[in-house]
C-alpha positions, 0 to 999 in steps of 0.5 A: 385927908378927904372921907371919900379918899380913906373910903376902901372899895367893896365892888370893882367892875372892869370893863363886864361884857356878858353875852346870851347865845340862842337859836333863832327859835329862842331856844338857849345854846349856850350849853350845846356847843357841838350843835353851835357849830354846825346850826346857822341862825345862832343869835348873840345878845351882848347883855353887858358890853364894857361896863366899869365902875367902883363902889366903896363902902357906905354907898347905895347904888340905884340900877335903872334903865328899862327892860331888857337893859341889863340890870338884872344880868348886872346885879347877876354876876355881881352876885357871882350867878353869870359868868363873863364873856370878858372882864371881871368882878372883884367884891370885898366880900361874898355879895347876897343878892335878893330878887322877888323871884327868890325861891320859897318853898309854897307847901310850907308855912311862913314861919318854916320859910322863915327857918330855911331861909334864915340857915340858908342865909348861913344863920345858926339855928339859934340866931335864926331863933333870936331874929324870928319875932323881929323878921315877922314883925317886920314882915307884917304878915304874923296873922299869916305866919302859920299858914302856907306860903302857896296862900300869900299874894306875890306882894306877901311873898316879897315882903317875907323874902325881904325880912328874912335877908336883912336878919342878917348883916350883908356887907354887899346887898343887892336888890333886884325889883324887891320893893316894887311889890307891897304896900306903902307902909312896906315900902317905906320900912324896906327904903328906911332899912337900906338907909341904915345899912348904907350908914353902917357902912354896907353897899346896897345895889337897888334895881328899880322902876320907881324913880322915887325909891332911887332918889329918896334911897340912893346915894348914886345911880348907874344907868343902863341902856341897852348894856351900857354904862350910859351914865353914873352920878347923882341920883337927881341929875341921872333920873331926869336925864333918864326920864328925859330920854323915854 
């Protein structure tokens, strides 16, 4: 039997559409239906119009497109944070979905940061003792660890957020734009840890504008544009295709 044909799939997407309601001012709509009715003026922005694919396990998917494609509205209701307007999602298990726009609490250290992030992951205190020196290590900020986050740069702040979600084991991790900030070095342990995920058969989604992320670190990639599924394949083919477009 083919190893692709005994690979079991971990994310299903059946034909998603995601719609945004807003008056013609900006100003969101979606939850003040009686004022829907009654306005002219209300826009639909059609986010994500029948986009379908599978993923099985041990896959690494690049996300690109440019802004205001949809990518992030895609990684969104994987993630199971935006409802469809029709269509669906189906996961093997509970997707974790991290973005540089996480929520850390400034006024607190690096290392309380590390504590609340690690539980809110659903670690054990103990397991979030066990993995602390790793996920300091691997942030590279211990010199700062005490200090409060309000005193990072943003680049210091993605590196912390990135440490702490992958003390954990995710079966379906999704990266929105968080390797874009950092240094090198950084980048180059980030793209290095979702290569080891994606061999111990997790799914990653990487969400990024640096074609050279997606293509050293995916094993595929979905284009968007304008919320479509413009084209799906192998990383090289569907990155020049893109960069050919622009």
């Amino acid at each position: 039997m083919d190893a692709l044909e005994t690979r079991r799939p971990t994310v299903v997407v059946d034909g998603l559409e995601v719609e945004y309601r807003s008056f013609a001012s900006g100003k969101a709509a979606a939850d003040r239906p009686s004022l829907l009715r009654r306005q002219r003026g209300v826009r639909v922005v059609h986010a994500l119009k029948g986009v379908s694919f599978r993923v099985d396990e041990g896959e690494s998917i690049g996300v690109i497109g440019h802004n205001g494609s949809g990518k992030s509205t895609l990684m969104r209701a994987i993630a199971g944070l935006q409802s469809p307007a029709a269509g669906a999602v189906y996961a093997s298990a509970r997707p974790a979905l991290l973005g540089v726009n996480a929520a850390l609490i400034p006024d607190l250290s690096g290392d309380k940061n590390i504590t609340l992030g690690g539980l809110a992951l659903g670690l054990t205190p103990e397991e979030v003792e066990a993995a602390r020196e790793e996920i300091v290590e691997f942030s590279g900020l211990a010199e700062f660890i005490d200090l409060p986050m309000k005193t990072y740069s943003s680049g210091m702040q993605a590196r912390l957020r990135f440490s702490i979600a992958m003390a954990r084991h995710h079966q379906i991790l999704l990266v929105d734009e968080a390797l874009a900030v950092g240094d090198k070095e950084f980048r180059a342990k980030s793209e290095q840890r979702i290569r080891d995920m994606r061999d111990q058969a997790s799914t990653v989604f990487l969400v990024s504008h640096s074609m050279s992320s997606i293509r050293d670190t995916c094993t595929r990639v979905l284009w968007i544009d304008h919320g479509e599924l413009r084209m799906d394949g192998e990383p090289k083919a569907v990155v020049k295709a893109y960069n050919a477009s622009r």
